[in-house]
N, C-alpha and C positions, 0 to 999 in steps of 0.2 A: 173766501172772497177778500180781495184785499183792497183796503178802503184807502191808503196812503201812508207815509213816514214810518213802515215796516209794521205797521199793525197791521192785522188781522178775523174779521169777524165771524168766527165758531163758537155757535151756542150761545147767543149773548155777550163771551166775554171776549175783550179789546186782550189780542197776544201778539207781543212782539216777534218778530221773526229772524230767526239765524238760519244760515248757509253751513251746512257740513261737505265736507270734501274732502275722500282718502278714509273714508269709515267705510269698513270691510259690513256690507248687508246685514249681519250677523248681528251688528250691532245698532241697526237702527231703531229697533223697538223701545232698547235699555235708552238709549242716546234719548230718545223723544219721548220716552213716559218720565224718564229723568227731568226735563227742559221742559214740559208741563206740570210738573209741581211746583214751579214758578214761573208760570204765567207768559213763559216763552215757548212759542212754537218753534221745532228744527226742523229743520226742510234737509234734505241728503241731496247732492248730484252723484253723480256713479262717474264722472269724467270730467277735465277743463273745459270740453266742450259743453257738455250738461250743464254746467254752473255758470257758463258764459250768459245760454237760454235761459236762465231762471234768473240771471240778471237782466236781463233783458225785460222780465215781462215782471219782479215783481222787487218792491224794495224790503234790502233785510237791514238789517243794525249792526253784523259784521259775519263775518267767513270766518270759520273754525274751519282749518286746516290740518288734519293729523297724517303728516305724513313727513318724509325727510327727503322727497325724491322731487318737488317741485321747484323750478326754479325760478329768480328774480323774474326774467322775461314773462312767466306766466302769470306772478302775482302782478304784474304791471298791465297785461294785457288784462284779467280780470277789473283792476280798479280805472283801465283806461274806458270801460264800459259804464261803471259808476265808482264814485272813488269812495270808497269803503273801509273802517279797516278789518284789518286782517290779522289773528290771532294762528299764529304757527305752533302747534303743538307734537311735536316727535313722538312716532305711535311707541316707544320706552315708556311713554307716560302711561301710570295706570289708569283705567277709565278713570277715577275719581280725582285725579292728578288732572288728567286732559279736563274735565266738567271744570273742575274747581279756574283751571286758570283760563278757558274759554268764558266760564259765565262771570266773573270779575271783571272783566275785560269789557264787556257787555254791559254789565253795572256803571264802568268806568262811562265808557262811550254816552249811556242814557243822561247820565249825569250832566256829564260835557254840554250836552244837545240840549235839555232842559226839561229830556222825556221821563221824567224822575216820578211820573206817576204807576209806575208801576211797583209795587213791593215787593222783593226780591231777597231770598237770604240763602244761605249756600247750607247745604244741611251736611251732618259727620258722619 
């Protein structure tokens, strides 16, 4: 259920929420039991059109993007819906490459916002 300003309420606990886009199925379970050890829900679209919808109906704290085939015009169309930001990750990256500099990024952004009550550490 989503209660506003990208949180999320499962189980009791307030999770913040990210936008994945360009993650091959395969890896959506690693990606999201990853992103729940700290208190971040991911959410996956499977298309620009799917992540347009899930902008539409629900707020996240940014787009993790792994891919190298998307262009300006689509990241604009997506933030022309809500303006967001946008973390570009080259699937080169290995998963732990792409986590690490998506959820930093994430970190960054809560901070900015003042949504800093969540605790958050990047594990090795």
């Amino acid at each position: 259920m989503n209660i506003g300003l990208g949180l999320r309420k499962e189980d009791d606990i307030l999770k913040y929420s990210v936008l994945g886009l360009g993650y091959a199925p395969s890896e959506y379970d690693v990606e999201r039991t990853e992103w729940m050890k700290h208190g971040i829900a991911f959410d996956f679209a499977g298309s620009l059109d799917d992540a347009a919808e899930k902008l539409r109906q629900q707020t996240y704290i940014c787009i993790a993007i792994r891919s190298d085939q998307i262009s300006q015009a689509d990241i604009a169309a997506l933030r022309a819906i809500r303006p967001i930001p946008t973390v570009i990750l080259p699937p080169s990256y290995s998963a732990a490459e792409a986590h690490i500099c998506a959820h930093l990024s994430a970190i960054q952004y809560m901070r900015a916002t003042g949504l800093d009550d969540v605790a958050v550490c990047v594990s090795s």
